[in-house]
C-alpha positions, 0 to 999 in steps of 0.5 A: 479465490483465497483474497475473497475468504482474506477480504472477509477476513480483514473485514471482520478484524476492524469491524466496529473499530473506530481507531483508523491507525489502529485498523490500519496497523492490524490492515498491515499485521494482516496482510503481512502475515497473509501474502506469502514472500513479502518483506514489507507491507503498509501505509503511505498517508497523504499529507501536505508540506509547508508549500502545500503540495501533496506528499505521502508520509509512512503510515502503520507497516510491517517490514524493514524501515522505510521511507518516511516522505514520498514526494508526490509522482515520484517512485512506485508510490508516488507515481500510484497516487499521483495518477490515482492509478493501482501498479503492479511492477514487476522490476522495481530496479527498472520504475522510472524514478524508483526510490529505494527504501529497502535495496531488498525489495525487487517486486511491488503493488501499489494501490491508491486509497479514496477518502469519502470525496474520491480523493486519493488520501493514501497507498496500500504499498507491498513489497517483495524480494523476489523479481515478478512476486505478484500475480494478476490475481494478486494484483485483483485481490489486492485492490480488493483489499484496499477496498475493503480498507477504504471502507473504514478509513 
């Protein structure tokens, strides 16, 4: 299976790294470069607003702009973080509440991040043009990865 060799990969790139922005942008390059028929890969970062309510704010990505603020259960990601919960959605067009930062994308895995309490502290989000891109095993091997990053983040 290619996403274990790429896990292993991804390791090694951050190893003994201390920046997380800066693993977190290499996390992205990589992945980016690694998955085939992607038109954005990246962060979300939870944060709060002024009312204390959880958001998620763009992180290191690679891809067209994007979304700057996701508030909390809504689109794809929203939704991943707030049920901390990994989707894979095969029509984003036809998400509940899709936000649609890129009118490109048609396909897309979102995979919530755990800081060390098992807090959701963020998203692994990946987009595809392409209706139906991501695999079951796309789909493991992409958790797998956000495991991998939830290591050092």
């Amino acid at each position: 299976m290619e996403y274990e060799l790429w896990a292993k990969s991804l390791r090694e790139l951050v190893r003994d790294v201390p920046w997380p922005t800066a693993n977190l942008a290499n996390a992205a390059a990589f992945i980016f470069e690694t998955v085939e028929r992607l038109n954005w890969a990246g962060f979300y970062r939870t944060e709060r607003n002024e009312a204390g309510e959880p958001l998620l704010v763009l992180g290191p990505f690679q891809g067209r702009p994007a979304c700057i603020e996701i508030p909390w259960g809504r689109g794809v990601c929203g939704t991943a973080a707030a049920q901390d919960r990994p989707l894979k959605v095969d029509d984003v067009h036809e998400f509940p509440g899709h936000i649609a930062c890129d009118a490109a994308s048609a396909s897309e895995v979102v995979v919530p991040l755990h800081g060390r309490a098992g807090e959701v502290i963020g998203v692994l989000d990946l987009d595809s043009p392409e209706p139906a891109r991501f695999t079951e095993e796309d789909f493991a091997g992409l958790i797998g990865f956000a495991r991998v990053i939830e290591e050092w983040i």
